[in-house]
C-alpha positions as CSV (number, residue, x, y, z in Angstrom):
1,X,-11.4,1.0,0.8
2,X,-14.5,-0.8,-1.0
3,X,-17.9,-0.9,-0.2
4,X,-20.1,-2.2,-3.1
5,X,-20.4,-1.9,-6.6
6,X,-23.5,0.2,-6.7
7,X,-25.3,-1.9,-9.2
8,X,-26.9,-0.5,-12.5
9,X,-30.6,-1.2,-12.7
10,X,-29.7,-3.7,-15.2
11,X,-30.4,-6.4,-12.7
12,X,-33.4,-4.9,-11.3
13,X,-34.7,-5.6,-14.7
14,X,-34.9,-9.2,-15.0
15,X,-37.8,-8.8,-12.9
16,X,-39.7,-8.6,-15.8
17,X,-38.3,-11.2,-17.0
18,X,-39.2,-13.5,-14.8
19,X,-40.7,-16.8,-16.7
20,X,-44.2,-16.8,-16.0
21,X,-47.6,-19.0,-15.2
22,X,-45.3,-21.6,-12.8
23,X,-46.9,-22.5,-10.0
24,X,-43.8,-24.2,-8.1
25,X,-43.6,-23.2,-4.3
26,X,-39.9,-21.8,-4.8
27,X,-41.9,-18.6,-6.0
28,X,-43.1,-18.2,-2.5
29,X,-39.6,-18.0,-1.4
30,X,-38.6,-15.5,-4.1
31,X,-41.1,-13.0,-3.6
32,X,-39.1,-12.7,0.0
33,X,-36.0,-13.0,-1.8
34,X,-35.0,-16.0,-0.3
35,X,-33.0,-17.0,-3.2
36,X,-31.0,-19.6,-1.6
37,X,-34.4,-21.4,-0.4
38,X,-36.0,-20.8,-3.8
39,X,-32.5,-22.8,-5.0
40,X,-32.7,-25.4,-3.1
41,X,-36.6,-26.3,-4.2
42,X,-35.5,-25.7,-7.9
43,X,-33.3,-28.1,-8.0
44,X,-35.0,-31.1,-6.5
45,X,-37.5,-30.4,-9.0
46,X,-35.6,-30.9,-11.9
47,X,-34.2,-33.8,-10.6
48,X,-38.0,-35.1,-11.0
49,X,-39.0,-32.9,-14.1
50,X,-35.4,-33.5,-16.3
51,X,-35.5,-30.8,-19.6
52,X,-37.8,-28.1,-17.9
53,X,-37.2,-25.1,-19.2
54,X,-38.9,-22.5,-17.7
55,X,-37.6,-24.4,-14.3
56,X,-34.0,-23.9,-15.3
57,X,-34.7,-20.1,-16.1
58,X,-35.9,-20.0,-12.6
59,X,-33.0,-21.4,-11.3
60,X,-30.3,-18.8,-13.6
61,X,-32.6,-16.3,-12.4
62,X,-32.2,-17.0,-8.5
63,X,-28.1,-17.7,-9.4
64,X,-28.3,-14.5,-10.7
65,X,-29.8,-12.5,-7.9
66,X,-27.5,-14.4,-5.7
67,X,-23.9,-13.2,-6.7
68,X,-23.3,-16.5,-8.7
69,X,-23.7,-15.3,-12.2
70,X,-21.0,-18.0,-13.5
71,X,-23.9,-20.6,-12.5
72,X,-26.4,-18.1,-14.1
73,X,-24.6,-17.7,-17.3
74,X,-23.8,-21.1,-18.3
75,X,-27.6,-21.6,-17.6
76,X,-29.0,-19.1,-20.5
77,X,-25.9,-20.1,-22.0
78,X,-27.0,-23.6,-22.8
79,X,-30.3,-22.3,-24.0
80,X,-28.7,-19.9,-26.8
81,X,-30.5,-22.2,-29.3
82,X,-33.7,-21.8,-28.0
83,X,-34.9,-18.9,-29.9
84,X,-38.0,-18.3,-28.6
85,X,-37.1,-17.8,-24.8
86,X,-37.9,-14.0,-24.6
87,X,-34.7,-11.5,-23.1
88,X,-32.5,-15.1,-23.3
89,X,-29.7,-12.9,-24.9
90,X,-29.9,-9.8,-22.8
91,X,-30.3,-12.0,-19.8
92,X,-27.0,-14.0,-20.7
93,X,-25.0,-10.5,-21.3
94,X,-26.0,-9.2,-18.1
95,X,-24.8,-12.3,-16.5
96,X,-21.1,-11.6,-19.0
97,X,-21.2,-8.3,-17.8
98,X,-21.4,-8.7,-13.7
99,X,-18.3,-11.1,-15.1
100,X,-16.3,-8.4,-16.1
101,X,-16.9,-9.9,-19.7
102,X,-17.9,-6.7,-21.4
103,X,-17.1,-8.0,-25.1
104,X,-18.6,-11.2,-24.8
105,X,-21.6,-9.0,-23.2
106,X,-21.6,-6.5,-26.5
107,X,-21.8,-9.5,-29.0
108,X,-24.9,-11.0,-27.6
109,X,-26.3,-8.0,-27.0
110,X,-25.6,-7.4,-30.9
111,X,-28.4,-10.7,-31.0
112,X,-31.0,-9.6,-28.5
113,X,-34.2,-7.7,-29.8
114,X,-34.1,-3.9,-28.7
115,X,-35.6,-3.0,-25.0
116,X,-35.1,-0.9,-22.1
117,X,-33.0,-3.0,-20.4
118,X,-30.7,-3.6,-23.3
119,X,-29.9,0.5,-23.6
120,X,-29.4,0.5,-19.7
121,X,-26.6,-2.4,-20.0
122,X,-25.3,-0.7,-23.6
123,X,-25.2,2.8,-21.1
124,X,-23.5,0.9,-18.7
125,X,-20.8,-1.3,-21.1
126,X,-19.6,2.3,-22.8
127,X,-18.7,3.5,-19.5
128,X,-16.9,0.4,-18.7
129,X,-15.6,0.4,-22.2
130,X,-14.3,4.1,-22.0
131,X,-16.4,5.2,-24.9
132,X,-17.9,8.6,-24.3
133,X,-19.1,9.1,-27.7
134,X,-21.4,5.9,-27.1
135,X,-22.1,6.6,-23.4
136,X,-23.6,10.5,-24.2
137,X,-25.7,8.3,-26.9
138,X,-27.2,6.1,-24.9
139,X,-27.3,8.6,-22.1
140,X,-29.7,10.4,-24.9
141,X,-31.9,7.4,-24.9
142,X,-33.0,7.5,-21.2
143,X,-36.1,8.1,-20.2
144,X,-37.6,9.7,-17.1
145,X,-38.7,6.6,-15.4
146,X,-37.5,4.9,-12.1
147,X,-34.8,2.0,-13.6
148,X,-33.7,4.5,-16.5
149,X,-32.8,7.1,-13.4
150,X,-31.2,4.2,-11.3
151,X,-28.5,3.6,-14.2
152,X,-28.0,7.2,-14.6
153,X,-27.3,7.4,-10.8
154,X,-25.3,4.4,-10.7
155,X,-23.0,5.9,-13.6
156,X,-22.9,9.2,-11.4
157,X,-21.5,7.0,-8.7
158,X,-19.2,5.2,-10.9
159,X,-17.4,8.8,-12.1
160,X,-17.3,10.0,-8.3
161,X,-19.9,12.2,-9.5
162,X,-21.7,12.1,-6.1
163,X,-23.3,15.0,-5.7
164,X,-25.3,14.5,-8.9
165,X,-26.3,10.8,-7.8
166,X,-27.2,11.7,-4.6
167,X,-29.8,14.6,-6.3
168,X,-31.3,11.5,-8.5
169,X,-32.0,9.4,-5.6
170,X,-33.4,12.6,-3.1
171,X,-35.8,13.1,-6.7
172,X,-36.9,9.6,-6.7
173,X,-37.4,8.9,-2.9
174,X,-39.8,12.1,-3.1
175,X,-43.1,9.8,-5.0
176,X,-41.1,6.3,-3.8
177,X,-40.6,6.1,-0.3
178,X,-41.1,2.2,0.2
179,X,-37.6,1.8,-2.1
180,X,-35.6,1.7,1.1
181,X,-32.4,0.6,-0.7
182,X,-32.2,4.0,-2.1
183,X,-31.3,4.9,1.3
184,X,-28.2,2.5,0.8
185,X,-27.6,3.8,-2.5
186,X,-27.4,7.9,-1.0
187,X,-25.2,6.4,2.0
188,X,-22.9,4.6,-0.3
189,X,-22.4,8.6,-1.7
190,X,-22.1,10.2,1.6
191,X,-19.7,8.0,2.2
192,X,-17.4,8.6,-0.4
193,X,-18.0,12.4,0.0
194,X,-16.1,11.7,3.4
195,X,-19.6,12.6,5.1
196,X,-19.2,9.2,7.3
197,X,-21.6,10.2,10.4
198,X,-24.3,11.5,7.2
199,X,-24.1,8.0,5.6
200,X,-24.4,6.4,9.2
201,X,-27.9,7.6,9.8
202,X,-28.9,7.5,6.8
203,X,-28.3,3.3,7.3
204,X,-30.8,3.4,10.0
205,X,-33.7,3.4,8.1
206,X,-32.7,0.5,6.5
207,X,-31.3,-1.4,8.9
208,X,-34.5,-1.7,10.5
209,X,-35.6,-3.9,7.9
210,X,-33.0,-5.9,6.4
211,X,-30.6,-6.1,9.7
212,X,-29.1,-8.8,8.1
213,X,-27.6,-7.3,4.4
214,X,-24.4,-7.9,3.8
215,X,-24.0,-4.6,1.7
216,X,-25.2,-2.7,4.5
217,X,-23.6,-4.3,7.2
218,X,-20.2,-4.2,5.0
219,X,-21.0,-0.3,4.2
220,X,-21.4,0.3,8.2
221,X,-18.1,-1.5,8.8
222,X,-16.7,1.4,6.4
223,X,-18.4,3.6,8.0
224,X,-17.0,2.7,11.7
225,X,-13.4,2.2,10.2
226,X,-13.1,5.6,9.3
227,X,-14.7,7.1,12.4
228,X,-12.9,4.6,14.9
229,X,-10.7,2.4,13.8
230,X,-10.3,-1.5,12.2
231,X,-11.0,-3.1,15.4
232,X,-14.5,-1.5,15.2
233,X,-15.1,-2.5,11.8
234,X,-14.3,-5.7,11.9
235,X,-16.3,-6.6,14.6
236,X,-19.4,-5.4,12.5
237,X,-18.4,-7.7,9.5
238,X,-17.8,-10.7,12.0
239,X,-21.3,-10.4,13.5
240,X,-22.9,-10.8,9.9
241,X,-20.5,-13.1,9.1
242,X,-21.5,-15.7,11.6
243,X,-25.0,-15.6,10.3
244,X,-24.0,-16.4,7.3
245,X,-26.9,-14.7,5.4
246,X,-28.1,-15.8,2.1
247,X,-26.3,-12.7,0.2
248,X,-23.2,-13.8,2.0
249,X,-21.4,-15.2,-1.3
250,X,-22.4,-12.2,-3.2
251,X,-20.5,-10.4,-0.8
252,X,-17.7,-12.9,-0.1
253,X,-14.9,-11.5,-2.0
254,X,-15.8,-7.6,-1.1
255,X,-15.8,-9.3,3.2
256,X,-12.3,-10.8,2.1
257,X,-10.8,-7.4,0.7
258,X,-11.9,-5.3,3.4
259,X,-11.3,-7.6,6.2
260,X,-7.8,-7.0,4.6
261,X,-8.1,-3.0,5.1
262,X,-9.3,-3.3,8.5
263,X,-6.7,-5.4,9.6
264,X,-4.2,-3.4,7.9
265,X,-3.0,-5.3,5.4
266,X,-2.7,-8.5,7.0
267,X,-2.7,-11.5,4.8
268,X,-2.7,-9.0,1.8
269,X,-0.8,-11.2,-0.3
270,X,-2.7,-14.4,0.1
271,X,-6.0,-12.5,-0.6
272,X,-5.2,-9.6,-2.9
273,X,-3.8,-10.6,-5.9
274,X,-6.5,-12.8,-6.9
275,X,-9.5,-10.3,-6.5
276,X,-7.3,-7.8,-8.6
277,X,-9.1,-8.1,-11.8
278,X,-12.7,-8.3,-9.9
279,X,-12.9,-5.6,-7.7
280,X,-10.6,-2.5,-8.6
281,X,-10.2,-1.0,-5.2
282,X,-8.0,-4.8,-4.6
283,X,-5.3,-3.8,-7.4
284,X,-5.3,0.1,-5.1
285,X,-4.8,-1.6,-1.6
286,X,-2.3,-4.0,-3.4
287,X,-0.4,-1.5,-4.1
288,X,-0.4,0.4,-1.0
289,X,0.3,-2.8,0.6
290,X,3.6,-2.8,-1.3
291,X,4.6,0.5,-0.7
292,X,4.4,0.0,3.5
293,X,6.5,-2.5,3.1
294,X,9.1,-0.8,0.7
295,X,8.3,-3.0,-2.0
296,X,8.6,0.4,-4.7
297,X,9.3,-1.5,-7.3
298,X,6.4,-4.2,-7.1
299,X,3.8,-1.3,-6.5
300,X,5.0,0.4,-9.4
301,X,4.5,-2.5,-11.6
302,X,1.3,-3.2,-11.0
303,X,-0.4,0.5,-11.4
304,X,2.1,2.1,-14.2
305,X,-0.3,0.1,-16.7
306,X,-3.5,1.7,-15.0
307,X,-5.2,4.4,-16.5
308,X,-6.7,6.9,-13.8
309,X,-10.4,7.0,-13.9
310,X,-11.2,8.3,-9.8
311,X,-8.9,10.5,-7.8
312,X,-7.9,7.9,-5.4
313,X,-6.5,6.5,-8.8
314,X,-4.6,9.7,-9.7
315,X,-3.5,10.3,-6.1
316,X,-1.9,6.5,-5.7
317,X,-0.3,6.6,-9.3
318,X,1.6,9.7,-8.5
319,X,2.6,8.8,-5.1
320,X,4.2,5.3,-6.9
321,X,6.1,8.0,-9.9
322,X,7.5,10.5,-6.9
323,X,8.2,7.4,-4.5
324,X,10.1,5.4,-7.4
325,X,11.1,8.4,-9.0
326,X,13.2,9.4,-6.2
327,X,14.2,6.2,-5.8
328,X,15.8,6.1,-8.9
329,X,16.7,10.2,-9.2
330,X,14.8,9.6,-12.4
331,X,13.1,13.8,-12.4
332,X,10.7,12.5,-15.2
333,X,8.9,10.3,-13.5
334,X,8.8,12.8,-10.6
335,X,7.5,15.3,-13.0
336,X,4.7,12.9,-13.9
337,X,3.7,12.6,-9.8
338,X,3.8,15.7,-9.4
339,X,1.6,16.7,-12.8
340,X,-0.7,13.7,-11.6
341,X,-0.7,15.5,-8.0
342,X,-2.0,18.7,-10.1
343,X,-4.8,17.4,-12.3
344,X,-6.5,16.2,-9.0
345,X,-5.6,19.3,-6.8
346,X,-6.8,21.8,-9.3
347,X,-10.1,20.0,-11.0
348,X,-13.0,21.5,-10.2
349,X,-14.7,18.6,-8.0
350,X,-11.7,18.4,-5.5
351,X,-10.1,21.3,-5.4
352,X,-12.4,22.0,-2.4
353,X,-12.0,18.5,-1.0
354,X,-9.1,17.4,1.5
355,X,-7.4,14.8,-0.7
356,X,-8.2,17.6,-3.1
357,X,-6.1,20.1,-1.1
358,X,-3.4,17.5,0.2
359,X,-2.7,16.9,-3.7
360,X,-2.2,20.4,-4.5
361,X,0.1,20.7,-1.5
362,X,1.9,18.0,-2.8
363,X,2.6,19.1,-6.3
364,X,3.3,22.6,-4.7
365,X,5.6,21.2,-2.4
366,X,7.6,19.1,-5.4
367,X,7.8,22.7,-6.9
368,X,9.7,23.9,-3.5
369,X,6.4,27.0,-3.7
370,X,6.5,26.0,0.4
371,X,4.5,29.3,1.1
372,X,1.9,28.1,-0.8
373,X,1.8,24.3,0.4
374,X,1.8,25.6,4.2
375,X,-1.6,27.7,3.1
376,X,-2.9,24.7,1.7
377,X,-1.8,22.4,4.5
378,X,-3.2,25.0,7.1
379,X,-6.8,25.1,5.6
380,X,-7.1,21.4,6.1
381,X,-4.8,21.1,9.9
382,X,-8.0,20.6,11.6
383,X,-8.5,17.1,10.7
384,X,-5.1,15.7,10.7
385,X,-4.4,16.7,14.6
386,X,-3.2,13.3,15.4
387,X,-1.8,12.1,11.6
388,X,2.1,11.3,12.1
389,X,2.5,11.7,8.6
390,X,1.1,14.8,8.1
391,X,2.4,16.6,11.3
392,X,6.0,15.5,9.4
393,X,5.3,17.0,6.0
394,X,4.2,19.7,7.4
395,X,6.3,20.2,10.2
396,X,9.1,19.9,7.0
397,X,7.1,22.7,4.9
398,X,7.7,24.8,8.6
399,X,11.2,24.3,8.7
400,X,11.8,25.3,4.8
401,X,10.2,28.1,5.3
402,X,12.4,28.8,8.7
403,X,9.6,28.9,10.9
404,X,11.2,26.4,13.4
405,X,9.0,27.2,16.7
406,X,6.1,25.8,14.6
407,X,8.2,23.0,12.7
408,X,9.7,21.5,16.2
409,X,6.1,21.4,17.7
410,X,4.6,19.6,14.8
411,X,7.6,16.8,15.0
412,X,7.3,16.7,18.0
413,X,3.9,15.5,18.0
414,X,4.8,12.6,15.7
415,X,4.3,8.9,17.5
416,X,5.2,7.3,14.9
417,X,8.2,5.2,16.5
418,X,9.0,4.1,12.1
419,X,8.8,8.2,11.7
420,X,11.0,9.3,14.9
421,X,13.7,7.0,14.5
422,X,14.6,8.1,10.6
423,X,17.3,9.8,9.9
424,X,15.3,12.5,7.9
425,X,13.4,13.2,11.4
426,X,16.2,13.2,13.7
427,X,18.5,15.5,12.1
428,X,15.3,18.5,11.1
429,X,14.6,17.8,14.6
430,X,18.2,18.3,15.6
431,X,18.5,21.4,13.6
432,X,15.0,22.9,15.2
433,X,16.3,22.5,18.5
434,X,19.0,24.2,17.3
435,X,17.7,27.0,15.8
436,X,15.5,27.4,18.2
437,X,17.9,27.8,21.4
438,X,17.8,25.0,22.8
439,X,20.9,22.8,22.2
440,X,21.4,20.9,24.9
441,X,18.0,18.9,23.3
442,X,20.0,18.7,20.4
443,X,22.4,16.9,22.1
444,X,20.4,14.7,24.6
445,X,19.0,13.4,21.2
446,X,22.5,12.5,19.9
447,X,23.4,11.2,22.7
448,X,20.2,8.7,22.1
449,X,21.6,7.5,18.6
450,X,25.4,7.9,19.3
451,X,25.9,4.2,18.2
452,X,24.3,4.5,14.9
453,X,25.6,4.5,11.9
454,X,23.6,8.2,11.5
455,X,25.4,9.6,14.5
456,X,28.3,10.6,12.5
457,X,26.5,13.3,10.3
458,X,24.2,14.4,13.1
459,X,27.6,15.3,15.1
460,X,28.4,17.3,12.8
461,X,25.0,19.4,11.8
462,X,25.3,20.2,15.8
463,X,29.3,21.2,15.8
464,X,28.7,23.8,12.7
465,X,24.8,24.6,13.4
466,X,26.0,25.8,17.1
467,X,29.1,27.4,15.7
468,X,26.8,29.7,13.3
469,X,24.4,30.3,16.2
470,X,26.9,31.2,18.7
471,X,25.9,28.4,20.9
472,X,29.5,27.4,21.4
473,X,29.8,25.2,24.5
474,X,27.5,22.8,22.4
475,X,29.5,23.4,18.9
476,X,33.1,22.8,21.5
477,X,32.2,19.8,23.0
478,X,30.3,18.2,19.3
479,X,33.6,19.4,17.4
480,X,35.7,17.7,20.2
481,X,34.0,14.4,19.7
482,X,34.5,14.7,16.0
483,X,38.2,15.1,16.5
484,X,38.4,12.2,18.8
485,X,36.9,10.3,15.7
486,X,39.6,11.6,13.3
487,X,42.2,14.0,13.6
488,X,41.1,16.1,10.5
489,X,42.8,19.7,10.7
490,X,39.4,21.2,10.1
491,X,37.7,19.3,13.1
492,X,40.5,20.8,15.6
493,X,39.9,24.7,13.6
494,X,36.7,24.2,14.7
495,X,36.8,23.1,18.0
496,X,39.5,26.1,18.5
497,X,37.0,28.7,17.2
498,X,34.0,27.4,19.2
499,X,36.1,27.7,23.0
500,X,37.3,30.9,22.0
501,X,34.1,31.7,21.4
502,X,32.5,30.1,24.4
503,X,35.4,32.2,26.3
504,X,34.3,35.3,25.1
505,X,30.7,34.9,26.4
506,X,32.0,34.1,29.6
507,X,33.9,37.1,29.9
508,X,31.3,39.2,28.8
509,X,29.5,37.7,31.3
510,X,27.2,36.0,28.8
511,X,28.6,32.5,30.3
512,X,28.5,31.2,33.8
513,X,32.7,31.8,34.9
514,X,32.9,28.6,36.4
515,X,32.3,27.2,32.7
516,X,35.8,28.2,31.9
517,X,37.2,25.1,33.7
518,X,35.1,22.7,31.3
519,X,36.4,24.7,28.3
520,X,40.2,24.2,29.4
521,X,39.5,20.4,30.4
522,X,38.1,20.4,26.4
523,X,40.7,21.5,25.0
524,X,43.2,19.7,26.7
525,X,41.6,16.5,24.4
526,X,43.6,17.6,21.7
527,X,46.9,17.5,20.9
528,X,47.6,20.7,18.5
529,X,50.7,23.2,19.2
530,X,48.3,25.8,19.8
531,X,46.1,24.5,23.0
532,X,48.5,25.3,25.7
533,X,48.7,29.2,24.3
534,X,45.1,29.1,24.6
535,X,44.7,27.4,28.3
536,X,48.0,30.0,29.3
537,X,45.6,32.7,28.3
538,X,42.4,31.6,30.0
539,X,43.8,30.7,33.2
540,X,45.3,34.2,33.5
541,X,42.4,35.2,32.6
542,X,40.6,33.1,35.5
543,X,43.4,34.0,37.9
544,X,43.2,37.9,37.9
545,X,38.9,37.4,38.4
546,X,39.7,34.9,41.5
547,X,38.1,31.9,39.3
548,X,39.2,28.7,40.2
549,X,40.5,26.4,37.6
């Protein structure tokens, strides 16, 4: 899921930038921030004033602030020459860098004098860059003012470090209370510490004024899609949608990908691929999208390249290894999953967390250490209640560990008609029933895949299962199906074994006696030299107790 990419105070900065001493009546419109009206006034004057300037500035600045930094760049970039247009070069690199052009944004910056705004974007490109070395340095360099603190946040943020952004923001709201978007900012970190109903109230107060943001409105949407469901969430983005606000393109691809999510994955494949290089969560969801529909291999192509940076990275990239891995029976790659599982499940910011926990249970479990993943998996029960899939991992975990009361009530719970008509589910579920006494439900749910081509294997986990258990009739009448199937000499030693021991029961009185006639009827289904001996001996049996055969 994607909200917004919390922005560094980079743009905030161009504030100060603004050209200055123009009286046109677009500034009206920008001191409300109504870039899109400021636009359209900009442009009709340099239709009459052709070659101004400062007007052009004006209009890259409201591009800018409007999500279209394309327009923006090739704006300052066509007044590169002009060396005497103060912040031209850092203006242009902030416009590379929204771009995702971060080298193209170092070399100009390499040109531009030295300001606060440059170190913030130099802070900001070293993090993007993966150079720590440079990002501690520049981290040195900030001061304690309001847009240093913003980019020191953001960064936070950006290393799902959001516990220390959220302490920047709570510092700053303290002497700034009118800077409502820090509200957004702090919400934007509740959210991704799974506090949803936190980050919800926390909207309110901004809400109040801006009802119309598209960052808040798509952040609320988030919000109600993981309290509700996609339904819920998509009607919020559909109400700001038919407003069409003037933030709306700065927001159109981020509406695009999550309209996506909501609707679970629908139309992932026309609108996916091409916002994988622009928003990273995209090239995530792209590959989850692949891996519902069994598409291993195409998943694994397109995140074996990707370097982790967040958990949900780590977490995704070791599901693909373990999934493929499998797949393949290739143990290395599993190994990598399952050390990928680790790193997340024992760092110090999620060990505490669920993902954090699920992952450790996970590498456990890969380990076979099921003691330890059903600990895990029992700390964090509460909140998966009504989660197919993790009611069946751990309702496997229960039955590894032979603790089949619990394992057949938590498959039992599953919905999941995908989950309940595996073969994986049906046959632990078989052998739970089993184990647990109760195999006539073993066979009623044979008897509901009989003509599949699974039935075969379940048939036989219920002939020997029963046979070990000493539930006999069941083993007698599963072996005798078998042996109708083919006449395999070790079908028919079965069968034999089971109705003598289902004979036995009833003449300890274990058995109902008037079972003994549906035992002979079985057994005269096979053809072996020995049945006859055997119905001789029970119907003597039967005879001298006055049973009735």
């Amino acid at each position: 899921m994607i909200l917004s990419r919390v922005k560094p105070a980079v743009e905030q900065q161009l504030e100060k930038t603004k050209p200055t001493n123009h009286k046109i009546t677009a500034k009206d419109f920008i001191e409300k921030r109504d870039y899109t009206g400021a636009l359209t006034i900009l442009k009709f004057d340099i239709e009459k004033s052709k070659e101004d300037v400062e007007l052009e500035l004006w209009l890259a600045y409201c591009y800018f602030h409007l999500g279209d930094y394309n327009n923006a760049m090739l704006i300052y970039k066509n007044h590169c020459k002009n060396s005497g247009i103060k912040h031209l070069f850092v203006n242009l690199a902030c416009c590379y860098f929204y771009l995702g052009m971060y080298p193209e944004a170092e070399d100009v910056l390499d040109k531009s004098d030295i300001s606060d705004v440059k170190i913030r974007l130099q802070f900001h490109l070293s993090h993007k860059q993966g150079d720590e070395k440079k990002l501690m340095e520049y981290h040195e360099l900030l001061a304690d003012v309001v847009e240093d603190q913003l980019s020191l946040a953001a960064i936070h943020y950006l290393r799902s470090h959001y516990q220390e952004a959220i302490d920047i923001y709570k510092k700053l709201m303290i002497n700034n209370r009118h800077f409502l978007a820090l509200n957004v900012y702090m919400a934007l970190c509740y959210y991704k510490l799974d506090f949803y109903d936190v980050s919800q109230e926390i909207l309110d107060v901004y809400i109040k004024k801006y009802p119309d943001s598209m960052i808040l409105t798509n952040l609320k949407a988030c919000n109600l899609y993981k309290l509700y469901d996609g339904k819920a969430a998509e009607s919020e983005l559909k109400n700001i949608i038919a407003r069409r606000s003037s933030t709306f393109k700065f927001c159109e691809d981020l509406i695009k990908h999550n309209m996506v999510v909501f609707r679970e994955g629908e139309g992932a494949l026309q609108v996916l691929p091409a916002l994988v290089d622009i928003l990273p969560e995209a090239r995530l969801n792209l590959v989850i999208y692949y891996l519902r529909q069994g598409e291993n291999e195409e998943a694994y192509e397109l995140i074996k390249d990707l370097e982790p940076a967040i958990p949900q990275e780590y977490i995704l990239k070791a599901i693909v290894n373990v999934v493929v891995g499998q797949e393949k029976g290739d143990t290395k790659q599993i190994d990598n999953g399952q050390s990928l599982f680790n790193m997340v499940g024992s760092s110090s910011s999620e060990c505490d967390t669920i993902p954090g926990r699920q992952c450790m249970a996970s590498s456990l479990f890969l380990e076979g250490r099921y003691d330890e993943v059903s600990l895990y998996l029992s700390s964090i029960k509460s909140y998966f209640s009504n989660d197919d899939s993790f009611n069946f991992n751990f309702a496997q975990v229960k039955l590894s560990l032979g603790e089949y009361k619990e394992a057949e009530e938590m498959y039992l719970q599953v919905k999941s008609n995908k989950i309940r008509d595996s073969f994986i589910y049906i046959n632990h579920l078989t052998h739970c029933f089993i184990m647990n006494k109760k195999p006539q439900s073993a066979w009623d749910l044979y008897l509901k895949i009989e003509n599949s081509q699974d039935s075969l294997i379940i048939l036989q986990s219920i002939a020997n299962d029963c046979y070990k258990t000493n539930q006999f009739w069941q083993s007698a009448k599963a072996f005798d199906m078998l042996e109708r199937l083919d006449l395999l000499p070790e079908y028919w030693e079965g069968k034999r074994g089971a109705c003598a021991g289902i004979f036995q029961q009833i003449v300890l009185g274990n058995q109902p006696q008037d079972q003994i006639a549906d035992v002979i009827h079985l057994l005269r289904n096979s053809a072996n030299s020995q049945v006859e001996q055997m119905i001789k001996m029970m119907k003597k049996w039967a005879k001298n107790n006055k049973i009735v055969v």
